[in-house]
Each structure stands twice: as C-alpha cells, then as structure tokens.
C-alpha atoms as one frame of an Amber mdcrd trajectory, in Angstrom:
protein
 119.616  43.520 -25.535 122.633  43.227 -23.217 122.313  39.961 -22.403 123.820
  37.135 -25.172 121.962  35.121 -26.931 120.983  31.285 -25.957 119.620  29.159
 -28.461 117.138  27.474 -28.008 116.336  23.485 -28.406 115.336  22.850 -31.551
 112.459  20.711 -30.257 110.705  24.155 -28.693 111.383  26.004 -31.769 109.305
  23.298 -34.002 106.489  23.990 -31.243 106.753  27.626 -31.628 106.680  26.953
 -35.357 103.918  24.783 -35.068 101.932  27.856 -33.187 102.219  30.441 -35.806
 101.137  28.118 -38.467  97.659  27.230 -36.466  97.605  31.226 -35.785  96.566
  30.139 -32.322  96.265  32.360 -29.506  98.740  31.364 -26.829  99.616  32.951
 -23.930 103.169  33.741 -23.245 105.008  34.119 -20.063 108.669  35.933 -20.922
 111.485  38.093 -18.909 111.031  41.757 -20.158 112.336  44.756 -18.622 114.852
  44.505 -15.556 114.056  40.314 -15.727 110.286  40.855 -14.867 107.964  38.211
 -15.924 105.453  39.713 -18.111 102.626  37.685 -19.954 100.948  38.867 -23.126
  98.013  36.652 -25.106  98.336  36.886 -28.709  99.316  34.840 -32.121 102.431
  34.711 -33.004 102.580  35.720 -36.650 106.479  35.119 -37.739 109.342  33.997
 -36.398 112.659  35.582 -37.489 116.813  35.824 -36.955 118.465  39.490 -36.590
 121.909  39.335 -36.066 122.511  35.725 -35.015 119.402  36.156 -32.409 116.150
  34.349 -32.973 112.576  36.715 -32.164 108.512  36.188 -32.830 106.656  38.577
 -33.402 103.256  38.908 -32.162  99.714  40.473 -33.881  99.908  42.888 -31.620
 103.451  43.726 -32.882 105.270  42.724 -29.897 108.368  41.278 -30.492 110.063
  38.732 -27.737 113.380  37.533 -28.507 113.154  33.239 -28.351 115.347  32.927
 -25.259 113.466  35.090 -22.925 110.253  33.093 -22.994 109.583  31.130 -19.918
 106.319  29.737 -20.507 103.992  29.098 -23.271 100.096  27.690 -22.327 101.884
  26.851 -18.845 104.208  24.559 -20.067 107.893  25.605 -18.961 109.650  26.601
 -21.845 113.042  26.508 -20.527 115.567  24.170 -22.509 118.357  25.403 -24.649
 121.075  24.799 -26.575 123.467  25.907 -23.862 126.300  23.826 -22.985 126.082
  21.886 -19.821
C-alpha cells in the first residue's frame, strides 16, 4: 500500500479482538481501491502485523489492513494513534 501506516487506538483494536474471538459476523465498511468505501460481511478470523502494519483477515480471505476501516456494525471506527 502507498499510503503509511496509522495505528490505530488501542481501545478499537481490543474491539476488533473481541470480534474474532466471538467469530461474529460483522459488517465492515473500509477504503479499498482509489479510497472507495467498500463493505464486506464476514468474521474476522485473525488479526496480524506485516512489516510494522497491522491487517485482519476475513473467512472469506479478505484481508483489510486496520487503518483503512471506517466502520464496523455502523459505529465509526475512526480514532488513531496519530499525533494531533
């Protein structure tokens, strides 16, 4: 990805933590291609760093890296770790 990396807060990582251990379907709003909100429906099945950049992966194999998700069960999903 071209873009760099944001952490996330830590608080929105425990929920997306929380998700994948219930293996509950949520439904995920995200920036894919060229910034365009997509939304995929799924369980996310692991959570995982490659180089310094946090990802989940999905059943479906998807894979949506942690700082490009806008939304989770309509709840905004947009704090970070970013500096103000």
């Amino acid at each position: 990805m071209s873009q760099p990396y944001h952490p996330i807060a830590c608080s929105l990582h425990d929920e997306l933590e929380a998700l994948a251990t219930l293996r509950r379907e949520c439904r995920i709003v995200f920036r894919g291609v060229d910034d365009k909100a997509e939304t995929v429906t799924d369980v996310i099945v692991d959570i995982f760093t490659r180089e310094r950049e946090e990802f989940l992966r999905l059943r479906n194999g998807t894979t949506i890296r942690l700082d490009r998700i806008t939304n989770i069960d309509d709840k905004p999903f947009d704090e970070s770790c970013r500096p103000s």
